[in-house]
KEKE-3310 file (N, C-alpha, C; in steps of 0.2 Angstrom, whole numbers, plus 5000, padded with zeros to 4 digits):
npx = (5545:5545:5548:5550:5541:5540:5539:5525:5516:5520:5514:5502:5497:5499:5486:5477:5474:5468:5461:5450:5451:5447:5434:5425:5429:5423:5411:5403:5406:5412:5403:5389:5376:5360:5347:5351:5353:5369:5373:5371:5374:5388:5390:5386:5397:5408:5409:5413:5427:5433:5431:5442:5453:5462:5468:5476:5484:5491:5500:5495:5494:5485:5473:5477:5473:5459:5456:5455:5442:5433:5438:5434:5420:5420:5430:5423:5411:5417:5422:5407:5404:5410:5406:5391:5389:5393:5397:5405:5416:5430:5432:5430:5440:5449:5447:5446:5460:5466:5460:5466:5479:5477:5473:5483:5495:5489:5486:5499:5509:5502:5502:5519:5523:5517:5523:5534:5531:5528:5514:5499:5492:5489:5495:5483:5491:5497:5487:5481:5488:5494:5486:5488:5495:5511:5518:5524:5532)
npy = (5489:5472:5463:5445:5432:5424:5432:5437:5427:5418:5431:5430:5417:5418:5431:5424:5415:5419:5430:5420:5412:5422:5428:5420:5419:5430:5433:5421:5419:5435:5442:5436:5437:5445:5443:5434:5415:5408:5397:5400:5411:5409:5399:5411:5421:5412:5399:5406:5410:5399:5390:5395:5392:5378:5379:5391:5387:5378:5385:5388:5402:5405:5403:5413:5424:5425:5423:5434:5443:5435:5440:5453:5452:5454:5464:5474:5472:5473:5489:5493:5488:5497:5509:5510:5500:5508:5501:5488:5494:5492:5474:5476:5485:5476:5464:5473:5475:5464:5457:5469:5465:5451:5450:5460:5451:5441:5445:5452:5439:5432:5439:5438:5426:5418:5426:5419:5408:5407:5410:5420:5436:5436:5449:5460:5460:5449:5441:5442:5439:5428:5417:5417:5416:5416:5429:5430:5439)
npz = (5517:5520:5506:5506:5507:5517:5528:5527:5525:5540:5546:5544:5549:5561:5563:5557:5565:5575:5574:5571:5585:5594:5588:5590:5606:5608:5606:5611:5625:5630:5625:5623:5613:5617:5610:5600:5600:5606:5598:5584:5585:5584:5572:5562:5563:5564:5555:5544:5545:5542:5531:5521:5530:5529:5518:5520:5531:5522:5516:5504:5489:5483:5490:5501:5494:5489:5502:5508:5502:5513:5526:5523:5526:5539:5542:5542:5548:5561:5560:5558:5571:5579:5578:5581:5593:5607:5621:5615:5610:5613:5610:5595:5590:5595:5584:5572:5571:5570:5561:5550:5551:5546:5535:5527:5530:5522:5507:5503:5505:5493:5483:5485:5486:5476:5464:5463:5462:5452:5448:5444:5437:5420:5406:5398:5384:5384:5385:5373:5364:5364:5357:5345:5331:5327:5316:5297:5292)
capx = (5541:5549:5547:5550:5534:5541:5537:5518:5515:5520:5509:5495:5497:5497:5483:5471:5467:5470:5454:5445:5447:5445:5429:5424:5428:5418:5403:5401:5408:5414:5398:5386:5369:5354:5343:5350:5356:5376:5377:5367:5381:5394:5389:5386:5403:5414:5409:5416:5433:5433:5432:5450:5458:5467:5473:5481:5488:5494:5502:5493:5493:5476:5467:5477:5471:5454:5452:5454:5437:5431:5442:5430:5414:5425:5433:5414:5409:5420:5418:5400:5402:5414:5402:5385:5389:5399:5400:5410:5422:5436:5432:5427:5446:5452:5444:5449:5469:5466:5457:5470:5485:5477:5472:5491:5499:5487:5486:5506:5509:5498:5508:5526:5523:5512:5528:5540:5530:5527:5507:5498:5488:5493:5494:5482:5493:5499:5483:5478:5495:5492:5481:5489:5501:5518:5518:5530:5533)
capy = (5483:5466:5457:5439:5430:5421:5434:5437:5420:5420:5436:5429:5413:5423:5432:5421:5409:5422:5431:5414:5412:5430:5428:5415:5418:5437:5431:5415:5421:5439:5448:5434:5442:5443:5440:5427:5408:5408:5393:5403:5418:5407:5398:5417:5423:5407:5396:5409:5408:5391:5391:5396:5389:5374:5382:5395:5383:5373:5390:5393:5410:5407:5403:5417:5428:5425:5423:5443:5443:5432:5445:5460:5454:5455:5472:5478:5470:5478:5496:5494:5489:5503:5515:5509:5497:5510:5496:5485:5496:5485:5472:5475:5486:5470:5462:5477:5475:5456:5456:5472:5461:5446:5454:5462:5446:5435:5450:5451:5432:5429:5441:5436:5418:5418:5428:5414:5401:5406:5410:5429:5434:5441:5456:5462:5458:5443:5435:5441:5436:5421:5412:5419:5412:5422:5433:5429:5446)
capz = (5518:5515:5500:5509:5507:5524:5535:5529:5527:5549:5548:5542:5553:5570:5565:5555:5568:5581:5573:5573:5592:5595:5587:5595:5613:5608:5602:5616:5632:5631:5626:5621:5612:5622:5607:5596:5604:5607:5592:5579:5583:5581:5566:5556:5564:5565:5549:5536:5542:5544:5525:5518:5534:5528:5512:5522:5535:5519:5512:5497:5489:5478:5495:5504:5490:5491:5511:5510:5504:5518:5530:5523:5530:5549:5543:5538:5555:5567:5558:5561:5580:5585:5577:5585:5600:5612:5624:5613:5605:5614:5606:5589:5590:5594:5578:5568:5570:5570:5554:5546:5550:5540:5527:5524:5529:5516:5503:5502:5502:5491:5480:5483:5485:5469:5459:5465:5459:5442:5447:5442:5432:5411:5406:5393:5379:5382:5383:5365:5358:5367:5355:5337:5328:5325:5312:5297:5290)
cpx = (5545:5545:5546:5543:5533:5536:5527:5514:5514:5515:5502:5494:5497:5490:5475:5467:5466:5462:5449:5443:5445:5436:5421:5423:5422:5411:5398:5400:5408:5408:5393:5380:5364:5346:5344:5358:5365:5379:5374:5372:5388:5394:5391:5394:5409:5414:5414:5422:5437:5435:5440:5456:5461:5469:5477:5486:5492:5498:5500:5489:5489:5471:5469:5473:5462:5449:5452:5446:5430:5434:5436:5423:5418:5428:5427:5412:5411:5420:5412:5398:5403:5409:5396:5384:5394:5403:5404:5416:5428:5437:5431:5435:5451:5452:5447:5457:5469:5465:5462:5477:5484:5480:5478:5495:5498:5490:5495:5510:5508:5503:5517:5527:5521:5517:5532:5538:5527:5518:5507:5493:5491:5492:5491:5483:5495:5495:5482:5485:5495:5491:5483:5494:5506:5518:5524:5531:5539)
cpy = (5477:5461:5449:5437:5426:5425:5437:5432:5419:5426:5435:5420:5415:5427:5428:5418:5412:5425:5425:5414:5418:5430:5424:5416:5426:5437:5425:5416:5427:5443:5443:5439:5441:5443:5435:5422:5409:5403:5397:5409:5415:5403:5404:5419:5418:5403:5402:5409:5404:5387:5390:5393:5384:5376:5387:5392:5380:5378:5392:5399:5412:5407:5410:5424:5428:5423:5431:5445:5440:5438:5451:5459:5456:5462:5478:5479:5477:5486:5497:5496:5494:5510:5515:5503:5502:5505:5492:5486:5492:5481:5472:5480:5480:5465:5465:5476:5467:5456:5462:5470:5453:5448:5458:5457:5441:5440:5448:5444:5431:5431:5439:5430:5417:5419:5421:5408:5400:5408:5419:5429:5438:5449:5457:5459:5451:5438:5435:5439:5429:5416:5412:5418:5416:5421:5432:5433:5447)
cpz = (5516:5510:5500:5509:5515:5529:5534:5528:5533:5550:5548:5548:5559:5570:5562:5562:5576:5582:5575:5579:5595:5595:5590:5602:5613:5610:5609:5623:5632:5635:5621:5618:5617:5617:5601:5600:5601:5599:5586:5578:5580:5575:5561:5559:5564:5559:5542:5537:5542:5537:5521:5524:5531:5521:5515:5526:5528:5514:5504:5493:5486:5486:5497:5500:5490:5499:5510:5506:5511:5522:5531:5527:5540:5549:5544:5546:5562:5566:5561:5568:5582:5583:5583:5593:5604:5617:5624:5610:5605:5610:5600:5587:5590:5587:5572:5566:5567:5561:5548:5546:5545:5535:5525:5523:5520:5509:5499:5501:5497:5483:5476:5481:5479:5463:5460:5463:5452:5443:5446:5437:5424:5410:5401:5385:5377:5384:5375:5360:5358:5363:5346:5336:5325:5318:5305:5290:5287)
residu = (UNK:UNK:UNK:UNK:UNK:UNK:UNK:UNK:UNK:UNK:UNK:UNK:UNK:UNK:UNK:UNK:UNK:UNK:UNK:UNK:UNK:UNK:UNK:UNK:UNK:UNK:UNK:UNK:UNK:UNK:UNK:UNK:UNK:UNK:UNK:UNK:UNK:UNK:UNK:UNK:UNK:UNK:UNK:UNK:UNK:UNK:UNK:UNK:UNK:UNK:UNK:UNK:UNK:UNK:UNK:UNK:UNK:UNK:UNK:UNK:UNK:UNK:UNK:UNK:UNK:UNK:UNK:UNK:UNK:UNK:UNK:UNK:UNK:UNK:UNK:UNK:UNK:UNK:UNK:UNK:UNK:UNK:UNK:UNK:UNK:UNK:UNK:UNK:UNK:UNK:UNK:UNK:UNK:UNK:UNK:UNK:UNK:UNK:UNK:UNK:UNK:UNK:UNK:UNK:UNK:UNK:UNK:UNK:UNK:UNK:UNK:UNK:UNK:UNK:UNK:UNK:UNK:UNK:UNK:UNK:UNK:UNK:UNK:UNK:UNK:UNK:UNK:UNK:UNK:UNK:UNK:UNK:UNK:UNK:UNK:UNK:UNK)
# end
């Protein structure tokens, strides 16, 4: 797998806003509902990942790292369809890749870009060294 934070940076750009329209033409046009209004569907499916969108367009690897929360309600989702709608497995397959390529690109970015720029989180240790004053033994 490569290291390059470039190429899942471009990974996650192809598929973020790919899902969003995806989402979108699904929900609206493909296979609208026949019990709740076409804006109500796209509200609950389109607002959330409407969210972390301009943090990821602006490549940053705290948003990329917390859209992969937002992702999971869509990876949840699409699981769920292919089980109980037979007729929309297509779709909800479609969703499913869309949404397992984000979620790799953001994840991994989030990652490399994150080491490159000095972000992360500590380890154990060296928060609790952190705050105590060197020892003079």
């Amino acid at each position: 797998m490569p290291t390059n934070p470039l190429f899942y940076r471009r990974l996650t750009l192809f598929s973020y806003p790919l899902l969003l329209l995806w989402v979108i033409l699904w929900h609206a046009w493909i296979a609208p509902s026949e019990t709740l209004s076409v804006w109500l569907k796209l509200a609950m499916w389109g607002i959330p990942l409407l969210f972390p969108l301009k943090g990821i367009l602006q490549g940053n690897p705290y948003t990329h790292a917390w859209a992969n929360f937002v992702l999971m309600l869509y990876f949840l989702h699409s699981l769920t369809t292919l089980y109980t709608h037979p007729d929309e497995r297509l779709y909800a397959g479609i969703e499913l890749v869309l949404t397992t390529l984000a979620f790799i690109g953001a994840t991994f970015y989030a990652r490399y870009a994150g080491r490159e720029q000095g972000l992360g989180l500590k380890k154990k240790g060296q928060v609790s060294n952190a705050g105590k004053a060197p020892s003079s033994d």
